[in-house]
C-alpha positions, 0 to 999 in steps of 0.5 A, spaced: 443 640 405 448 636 405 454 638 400 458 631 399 461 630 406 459 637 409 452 638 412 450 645 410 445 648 416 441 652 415 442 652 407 444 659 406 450 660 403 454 667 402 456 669 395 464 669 392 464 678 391 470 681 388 472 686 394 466 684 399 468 676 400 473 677 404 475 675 412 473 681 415 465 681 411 465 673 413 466 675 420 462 679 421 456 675 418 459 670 423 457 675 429 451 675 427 450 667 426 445 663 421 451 662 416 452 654 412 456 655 408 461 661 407 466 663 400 471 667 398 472 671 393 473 669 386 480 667 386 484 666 379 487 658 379 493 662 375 496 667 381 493 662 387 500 657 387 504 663 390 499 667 393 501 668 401 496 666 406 498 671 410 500 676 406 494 676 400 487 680 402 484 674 398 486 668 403 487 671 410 482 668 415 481 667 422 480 659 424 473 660 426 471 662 419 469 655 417 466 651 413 469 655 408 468 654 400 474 657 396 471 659 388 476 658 383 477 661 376 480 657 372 480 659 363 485 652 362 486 645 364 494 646 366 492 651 371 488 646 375 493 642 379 497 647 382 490 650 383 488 645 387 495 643 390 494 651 393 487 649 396 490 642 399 495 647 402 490 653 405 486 647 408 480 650 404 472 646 406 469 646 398 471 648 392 467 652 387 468 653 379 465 660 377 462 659 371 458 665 371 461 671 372 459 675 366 465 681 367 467 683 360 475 682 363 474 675 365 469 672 360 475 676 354 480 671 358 475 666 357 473 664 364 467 665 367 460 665 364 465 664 356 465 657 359 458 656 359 458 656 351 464 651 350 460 646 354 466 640 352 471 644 355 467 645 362 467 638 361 474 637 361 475 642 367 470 639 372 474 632 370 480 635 372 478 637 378 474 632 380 480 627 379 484 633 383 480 632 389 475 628 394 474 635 397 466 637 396 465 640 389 460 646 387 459 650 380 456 657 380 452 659 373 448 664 370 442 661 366 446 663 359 445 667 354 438 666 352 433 662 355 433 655 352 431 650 357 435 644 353 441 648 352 440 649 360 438 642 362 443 639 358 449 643 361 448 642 368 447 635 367 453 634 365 456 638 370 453 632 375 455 626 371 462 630 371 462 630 378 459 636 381 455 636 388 451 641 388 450 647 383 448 655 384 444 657 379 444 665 380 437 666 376 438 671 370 441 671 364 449 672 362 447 680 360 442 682 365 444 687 370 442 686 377 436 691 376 432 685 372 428 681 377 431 674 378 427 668 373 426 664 379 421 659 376 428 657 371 432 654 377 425 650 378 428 647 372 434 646 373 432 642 380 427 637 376 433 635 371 438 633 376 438 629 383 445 634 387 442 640 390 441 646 388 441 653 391 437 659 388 441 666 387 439 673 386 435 678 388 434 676 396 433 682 400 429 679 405 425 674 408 419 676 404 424 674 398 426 668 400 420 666 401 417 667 394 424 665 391 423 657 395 416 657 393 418 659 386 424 656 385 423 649 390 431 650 391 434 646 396 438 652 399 439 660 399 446 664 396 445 671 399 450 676 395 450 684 395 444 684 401 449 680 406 454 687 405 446 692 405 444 687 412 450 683 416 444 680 420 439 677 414 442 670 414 441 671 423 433 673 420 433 668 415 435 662 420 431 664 425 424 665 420 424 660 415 429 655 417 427 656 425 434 656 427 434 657 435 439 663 435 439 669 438 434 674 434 439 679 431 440 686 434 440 691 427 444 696 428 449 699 423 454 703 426 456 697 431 456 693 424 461 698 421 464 698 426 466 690 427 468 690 420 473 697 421 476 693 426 476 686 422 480 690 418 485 694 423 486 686 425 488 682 420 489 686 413 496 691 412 494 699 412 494 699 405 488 694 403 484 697 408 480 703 405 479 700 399 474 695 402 471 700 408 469 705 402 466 698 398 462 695 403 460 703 406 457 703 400 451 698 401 451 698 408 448 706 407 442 704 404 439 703 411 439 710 412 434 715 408 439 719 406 445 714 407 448 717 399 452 722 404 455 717 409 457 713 402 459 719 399 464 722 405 467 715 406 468 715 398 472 721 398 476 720 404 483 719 403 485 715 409 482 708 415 482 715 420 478 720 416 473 715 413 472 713 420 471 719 423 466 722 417 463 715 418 461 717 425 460 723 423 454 722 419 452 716 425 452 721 430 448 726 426 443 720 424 442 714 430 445 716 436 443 710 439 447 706 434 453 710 436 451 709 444 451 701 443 458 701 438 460 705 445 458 700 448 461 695 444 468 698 442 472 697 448 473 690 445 474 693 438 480 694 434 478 701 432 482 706 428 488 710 431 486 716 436 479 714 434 476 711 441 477 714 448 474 713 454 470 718 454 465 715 448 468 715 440 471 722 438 
């Protein structure tokens, strides 16, 4: 799939998520292989011009994370050249306008899905942008407040004409939760209107999902979000199945990819921007196990990187010994919590 210059193989593509799209989660799907094209989290076009690349958890990143889009939020036209100075600077891949995020924070400060009902500004916005830059150019949006094809169509139109490369339709309207199945046959839609590529979002939990969402949806690519925390190595399986990527089958194995993730962490983020983002991603990482509720739970209570990993390993050591036998085996490579690896396995 090409992205302006960019060649996007296989077409899949991680998802900008507040608390999870940061370096540590990007390398560790990188461990696994079958990632297009990576994002970080929704960044505020306000705030980016004196932000630190090595200081801020938004921005770290290791050079291997590439190709790397950055999503901006903007909410007005002076915010868009500092923005886009910083993004020149930070040495970014892509640049992706959020149009969809439907938090009741963002959409108050008018950013987010709040611009889908002011189409005259978005134009303005993206015309800014694209006269800013001659970086590859994405916008992400939701469906709308309701289901009017016209309105859809007409808008997304618009974005191409402005100069948008390629548009992420994630397939539910501004109020649906993430409980609501995903309208597919609408990004179907939308990809019959305009000629750039299309990617479809929402609700791809497997390669059975994918399969479904691209015979319903005919997108020319995938966004993967809330499953690339559940399973690290979906984007290596979806590769592998539906994209026949020659890369090595992927080896599912919780423990090894909490693990991987702690260690990213210990490397690269200060202490105090460390357990916050262990407790989120212990969160969906949990679901792989039946009774996965306690390892979130006891992650959640804990009240330091040391005493969430050790409860962590607890729980595995109680519920897969042989994920805890290969995280030994890998461990020595790792940077792992203090007082926490020994020669004599993991205490």
């Amino acid at each position: 799939m090409q992205f302006r210059h960019l060649d996007i193989t296989p077409p899949l593509l991680l998802a900008p998520m507040a608390g999870l799209t940061h370096s540590a989660l990007r390398t560790l799907l990188l461990s696994y292989g079958g990632v297009g094209l990576l994002s970080t989290e929704m960044l505020s076009a306000r705030s980016l011009p004196v932000e630190s690349e090595q200081a801020s958890p938004f921005l770290v990143r290791t050079p291997g994370e590439r190709p790397l889009c950055y999503q901006l939020l903007l909410t007005g036209d002076e915010e868009v050249a500092p923005a886009m100075e910083a993004l020149h600077r930070f040495g970014a891949d892509g640049v992706d306008l959020n149009l969809g995020c439907p938090a009741p924070r963002v959409r108050k400060a008018g950013g987010g899905s709040a611009l889908m009902d002011d189409p005259d500004r978005v134009r303005s916005l993206v015309r800014r942008v694209r006269c800013s830059t001659a970086l590859p150019l994405s916008a992400k949006i939701r469906l709308g407040e309701t289901l009017d094809e016209e309105k859809l169509v007409n808008f997304c139109r618009m974005l191409e004409g402005e100069g948008i490369d390629l548009l992420t339709v994630h397939a539910r309207l501004r109020g649906e939760s993430f409980s609501r199945k995903p309208r597919w046959p609408w990004v179907a839609r939308v990809k019959a209107a305009v000629s750039i590529p299309v990617v479809a979002n929402g609700g791809i939990f497997s390669v059975d999902d994918a399969r479904r969402c691209l015979d319903q949806s005919g997108a020319d690519g995938l966004m993967i979000g809330r499953a690339a925390a559940h399973f690290p190595w979906l984007f290596a399986l979806l590769a592998r199945e539906i994209y026949g990527r020659d890369i090595p089958e992927p080896d599912v194995c919780p423990p090894v990819a909490f693990g991987r993730f702690v260690s990213a962490l210990q490397a690269r983020f200060r202490p105090e921007r460390r357990l916050g983002r262990i407790k989120e991603f212990t969160h969906y990482l949990a679901v792989n196990y039946p009774f996965g509720h306690h390892l979130a739970t006891a992650v959640q209570s804990a009240r330091s990187v040391e005493e969430a990993w050790r409860v962590a390993m607890d729980f595995f050591r109680r519920c897969d010994m042989e994920g805890v036998g290969r995280l030994e085996e890998e461990a020595g490579g790792l940077d792992l919590p203090a007082d926490r690896y020994r020669s004599g396995g993991l205490k």
